[in-house]
C-alpha positions in Angstrom: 27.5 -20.9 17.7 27.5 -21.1 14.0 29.8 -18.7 12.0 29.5 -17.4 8.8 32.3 -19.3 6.5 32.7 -15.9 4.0 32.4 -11.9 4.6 29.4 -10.8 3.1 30.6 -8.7 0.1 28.7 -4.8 0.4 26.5 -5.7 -2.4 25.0 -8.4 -1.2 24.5 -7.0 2.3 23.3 -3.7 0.6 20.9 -5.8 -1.9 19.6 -7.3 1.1 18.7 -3.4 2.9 17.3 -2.3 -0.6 13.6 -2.1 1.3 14.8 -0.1 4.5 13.8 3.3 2.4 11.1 5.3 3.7 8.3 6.3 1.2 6.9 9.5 1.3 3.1 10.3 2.0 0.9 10.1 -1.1 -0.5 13.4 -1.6 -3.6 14.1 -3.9 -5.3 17.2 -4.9 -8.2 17.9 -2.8 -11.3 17.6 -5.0 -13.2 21.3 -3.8 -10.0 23.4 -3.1 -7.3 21.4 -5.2 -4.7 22.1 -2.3 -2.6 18.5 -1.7 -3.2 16.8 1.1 -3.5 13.2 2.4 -5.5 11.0 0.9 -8.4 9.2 3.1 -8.2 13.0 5.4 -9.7 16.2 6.2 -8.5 18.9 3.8 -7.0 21.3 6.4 -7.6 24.4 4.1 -11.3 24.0 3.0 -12.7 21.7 5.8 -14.3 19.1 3.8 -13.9 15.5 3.5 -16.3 13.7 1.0 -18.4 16.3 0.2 -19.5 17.5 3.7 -18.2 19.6 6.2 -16.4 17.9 8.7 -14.6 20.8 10.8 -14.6 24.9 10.8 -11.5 25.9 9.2 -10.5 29.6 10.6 -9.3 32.2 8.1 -6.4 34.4 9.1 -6.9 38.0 8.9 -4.4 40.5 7.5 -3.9 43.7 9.1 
């Protein structure tokens, strides 16, 4: 079984891990509300996806 002849010095192994990050979601301004939310989805506070209603968004009441 094959060995390595050196330790691996941190940077190396860490330079190597530099692409283990997670990214964040890329948010965007919806065009009709301008609430942030996904791109290529639903907006969940007005409904509407490419100009058309696409599902009935309820309002909340305050008493």
């Amino acid at each position: 079984m094959a060995l390595p002849k050196r330790k691996t010095s941190k940077s190396n192994r860490d330079s190597r891990r530099t692409h283990w990050k997670l990214k964040l979601p890329e948010v965007s301004p919806c065009p009709r509300c301008r609430q942030p939310r996904l791109a290529h989805h639903v907006c969940r506070h007005c409904g509407y996806y490419n100009d058309r209603r696409v599902i009935e968004v309820k309002t909340e009441e305050k008493e």
